[in-house]
N, C-alpha and C positions, 0 to 999 in steps of 0.2 A: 863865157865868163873867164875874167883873169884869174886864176888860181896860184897861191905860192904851193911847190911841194918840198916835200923834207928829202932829200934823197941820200942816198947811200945807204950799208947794211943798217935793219933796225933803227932805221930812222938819226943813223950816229952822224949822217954828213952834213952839207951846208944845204941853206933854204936856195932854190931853184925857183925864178918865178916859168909859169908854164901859160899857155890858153888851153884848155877844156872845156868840151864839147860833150854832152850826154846823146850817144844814137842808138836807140833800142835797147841791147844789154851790154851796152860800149862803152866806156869813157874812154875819149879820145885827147892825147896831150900833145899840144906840138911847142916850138923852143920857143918859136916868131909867130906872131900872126899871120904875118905873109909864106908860112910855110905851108907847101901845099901838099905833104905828106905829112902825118903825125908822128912825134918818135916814140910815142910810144899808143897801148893801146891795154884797158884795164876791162875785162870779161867778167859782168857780173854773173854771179849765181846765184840761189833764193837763200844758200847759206852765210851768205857772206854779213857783216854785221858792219851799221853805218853808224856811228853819234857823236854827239859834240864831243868834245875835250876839253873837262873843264879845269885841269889838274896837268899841268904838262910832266912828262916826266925826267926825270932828271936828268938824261941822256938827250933832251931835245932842248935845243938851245936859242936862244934868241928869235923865237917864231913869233909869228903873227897873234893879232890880238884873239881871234875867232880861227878855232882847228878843229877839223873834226877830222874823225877817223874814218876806214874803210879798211876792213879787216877779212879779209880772202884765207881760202885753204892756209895759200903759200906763202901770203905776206898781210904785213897793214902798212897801210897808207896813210901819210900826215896829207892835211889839205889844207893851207891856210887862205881866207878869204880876206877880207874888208871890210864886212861887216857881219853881227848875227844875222838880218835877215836873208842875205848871201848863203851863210851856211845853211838856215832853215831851209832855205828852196832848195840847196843842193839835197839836203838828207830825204826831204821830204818825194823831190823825185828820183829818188835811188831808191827807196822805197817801195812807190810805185810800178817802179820797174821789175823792181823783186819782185811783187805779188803777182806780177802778168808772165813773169816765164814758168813755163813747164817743164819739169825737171826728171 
């Protein structure tokens, strides 16, 4: 799936479009499609917390219509997609994924 992210500290830099990949307890991002290493890589845990965003926050700037969040120990994650039902299937199988690892 094409994904926009937010990057930079707390969400304060510009949107970055990425491709994301869900494998196992993985989200994989890479810059290109044609990239055949990802640059980066997001290790879910059962603690980590996924949902829409329906409220951006003042610090997040001219993002996507549909954002949801992903919110780990060490960081959250803006995710913007293309459509709600884009983001449903992302939250929904992140989700899923929570519930299957053992922790």
């Amino acid at each position: 799936a094409v994904v926009s992210t937010q990057s930079g500290h707390y969400g304060r830099g510009a949107w970055r479009r990425r491709w994301c990949i869900l494998v196992a307890d993985r989200i994989l991002y890479y810059k290109n499609i044609m990239d055949p290493f990802p640059k980066g890589t997001v290790k879910l845990s059962k603690d980590d917390k996924c949902e829409k965003l329906h409220n951006l926050p003042k610090y997040v700037k001219n993002g996507p219509d549909y954002i949801f969040t992903l919110s780990t120990k060490n960081r959250t994650y803006f995710w913007g997609v293309q459509s709600e039902e884009t983001s449903t299937q992302w939250i929904k199988s992140i989700d899923a994924v929570q519930s299957d690892i053992c922790e």
